[in-house]
C-alpha positions in Angstrom: 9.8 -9.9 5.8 5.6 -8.9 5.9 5.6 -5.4 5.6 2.0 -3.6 5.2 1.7 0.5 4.5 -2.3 1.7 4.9 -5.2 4.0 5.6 -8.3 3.7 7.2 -10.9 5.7 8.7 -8.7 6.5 12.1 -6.2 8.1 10.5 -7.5 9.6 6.9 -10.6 11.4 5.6 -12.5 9.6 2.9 -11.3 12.1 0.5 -7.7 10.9 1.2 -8.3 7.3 1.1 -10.6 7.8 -2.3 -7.2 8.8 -3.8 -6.3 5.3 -3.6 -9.4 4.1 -5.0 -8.4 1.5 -7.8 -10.9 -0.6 -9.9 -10.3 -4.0 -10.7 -8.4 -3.2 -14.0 -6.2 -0.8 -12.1 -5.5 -3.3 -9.6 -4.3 -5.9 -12.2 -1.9 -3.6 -13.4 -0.6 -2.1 -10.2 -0.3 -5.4 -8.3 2.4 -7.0 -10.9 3.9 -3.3 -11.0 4.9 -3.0 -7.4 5.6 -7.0 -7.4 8.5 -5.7 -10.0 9.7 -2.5 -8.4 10.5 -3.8 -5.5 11.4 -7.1 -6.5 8.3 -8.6 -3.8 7.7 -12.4 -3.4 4.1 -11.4 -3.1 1.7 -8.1 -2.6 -2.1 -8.2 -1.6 -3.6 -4.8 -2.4 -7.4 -4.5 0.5 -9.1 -1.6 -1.2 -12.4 -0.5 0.2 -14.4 2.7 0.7 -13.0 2.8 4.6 -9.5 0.9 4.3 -6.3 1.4 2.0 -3.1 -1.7 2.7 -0.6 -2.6 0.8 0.9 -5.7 2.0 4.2 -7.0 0.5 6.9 -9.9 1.5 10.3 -10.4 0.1 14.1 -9.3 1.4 15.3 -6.5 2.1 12.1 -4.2 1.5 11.6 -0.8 3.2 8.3 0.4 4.1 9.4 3.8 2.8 9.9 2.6 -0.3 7.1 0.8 -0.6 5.4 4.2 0.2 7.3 6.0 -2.5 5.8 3.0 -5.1 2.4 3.2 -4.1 2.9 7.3 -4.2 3.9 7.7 -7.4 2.5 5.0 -9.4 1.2 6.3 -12.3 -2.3 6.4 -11.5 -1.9 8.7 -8.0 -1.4 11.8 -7.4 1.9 11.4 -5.6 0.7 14.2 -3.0 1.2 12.1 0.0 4.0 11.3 2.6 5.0 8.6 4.9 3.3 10.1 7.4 -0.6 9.1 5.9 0.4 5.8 6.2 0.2 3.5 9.1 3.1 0.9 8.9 3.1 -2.7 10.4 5.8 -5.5 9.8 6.4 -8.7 10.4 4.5 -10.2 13.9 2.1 -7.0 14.3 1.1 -6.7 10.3 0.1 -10.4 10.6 -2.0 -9.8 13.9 -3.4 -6.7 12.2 -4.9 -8.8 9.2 
């Protein structure tokens, strides 16, 4: 399964997406991280000033939960909800990219 969680400018403020602002360091640690947690086949982190995804692909993984990870990795503020997030699998995340 492809599932991808994000933001962009239609449906956050900058100030919302700037909490998920990661620098190169912080994306070598997070990437392996949510790889672990949920036990991925693969993740791709897009990060710029106007879009947020998280893409991910392995069994049996729940957007939700991979909303929960991103939430409360260490380096967040754990302040958001499923809501934020847009949420795309299979077919339509791949036509989205």
């Amino acid at each position: 399964m492809i599932i991808m969680i994000g933001m962009d400018h239609t449906n956050a403020s900058l100030d919302r997406r700037s909490c998920f602002a990661m620098t190169k360091e912080s994306m070598r640690r997070f990437i392996p991280f949510l790889k672990k947690e949920l036990n991925a086949e693969g993740v791709v982190l897009l990060s710029t000033c106007s879009r947020f995804e998280v893409w991910v692909s392995g069994d049996h993984i729940h957007p939700e939960t991979v909303i929960e990870k991103v939430c409360n990795y260490p380096d967040q503020s754990g302040a958001f909800a499923s809501e934020d997030f847009m949420i795309r699998k299979e077919e339509r995340a791949v036509r989205h990219l």
